[in-house]
N, C-alpha and C positions, 0 to 999 in steps of 0.2 A: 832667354829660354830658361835658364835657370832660376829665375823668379816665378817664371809659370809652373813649373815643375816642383816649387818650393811652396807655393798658391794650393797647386792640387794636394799634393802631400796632406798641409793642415786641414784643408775642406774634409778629406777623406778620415783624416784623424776624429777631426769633430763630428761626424756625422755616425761614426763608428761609436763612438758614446752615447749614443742616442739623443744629445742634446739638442739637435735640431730635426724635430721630426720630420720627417720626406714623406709626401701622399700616398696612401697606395702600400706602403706597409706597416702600418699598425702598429706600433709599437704602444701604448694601452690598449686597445681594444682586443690584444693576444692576452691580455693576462690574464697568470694561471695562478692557483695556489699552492706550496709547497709540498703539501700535504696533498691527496686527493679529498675531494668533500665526500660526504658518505653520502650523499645522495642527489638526486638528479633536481634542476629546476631551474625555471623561466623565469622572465622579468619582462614586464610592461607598464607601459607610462604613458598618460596622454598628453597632448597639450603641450605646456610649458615644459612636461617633464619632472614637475618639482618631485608632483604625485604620483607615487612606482607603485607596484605590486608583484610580490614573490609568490607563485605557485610552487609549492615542494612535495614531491609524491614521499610521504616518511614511512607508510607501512607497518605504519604501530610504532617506531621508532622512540630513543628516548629524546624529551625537547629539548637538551645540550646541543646534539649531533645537528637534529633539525633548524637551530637556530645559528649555528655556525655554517651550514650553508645559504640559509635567508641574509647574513649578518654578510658573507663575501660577497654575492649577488647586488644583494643591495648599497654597498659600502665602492664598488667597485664603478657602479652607477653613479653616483654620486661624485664621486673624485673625476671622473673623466666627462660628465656632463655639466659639472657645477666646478669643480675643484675644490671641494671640500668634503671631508670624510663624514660630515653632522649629520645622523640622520636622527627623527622623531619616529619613531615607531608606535601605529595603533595600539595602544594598550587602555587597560585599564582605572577609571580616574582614581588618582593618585598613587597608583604602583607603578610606573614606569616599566620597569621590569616585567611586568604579566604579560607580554603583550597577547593580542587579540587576535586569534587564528579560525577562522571561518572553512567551512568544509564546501568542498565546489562539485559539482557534479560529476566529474570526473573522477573523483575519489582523491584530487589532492588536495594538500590543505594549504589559503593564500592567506598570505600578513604582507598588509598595508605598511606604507612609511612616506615619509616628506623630508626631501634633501634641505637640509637649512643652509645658508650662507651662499656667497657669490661671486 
């Protein structure tokens, strides 16, 4: 009895760290950012998933703000579908940095990206 009791104990221990995820509650799929984002937006992928896309409503916004929430969106993606943070961002040839934000009919604006690694 006291082995079982000694059994349950560490099961409970370890499961309480989160290191053995249990189905059904999420422990990535809740994650938040410390900070709140300054602004609202979706993520979709087809397929394999590699290929995502951020829709961000910025409302004239500056593109720091804008890109700090495309940047968690997408980054958050990636880690929990790929496990790795890599992401290539549509941008501009040979600026990296530029990336390339298209205006959608809804009046928000989507950046493309592709999770690297596996």
């Amino acid at each position: 009895m006291k082995r079982l009791i000694c059994l349950l104990l560490v099961a409970m221990t370890v499961m309480a760290c989160g290191r053995i995820p249990t189905p059904g509650l999420g422990f990535l799929t809740n994650v938040r950012p410390s900070d709140p984002l300054p602004y609202d937006a979706n993520l979709s992928a087809d397929g394999d998933e590699t290929e995502f896309r951020v829709a961000v409503e910025s409302r004239g916004a500056g593109l720091e703000a804008v890109r700090e929430t495309v940047r968690f969106y997408g980054t958050r993606h990636c880690l929990t579908t790929f496990g790795s943070s890599a992401i290539v961002w549509g941008a501009q040839p040979g600026a990296p940095e530029a990336w390339i934000g298209t205006r959608a009919q809804n009046g928000r604006t989507v950046y493309s990206g592709r999770c690297l690694g596996r």
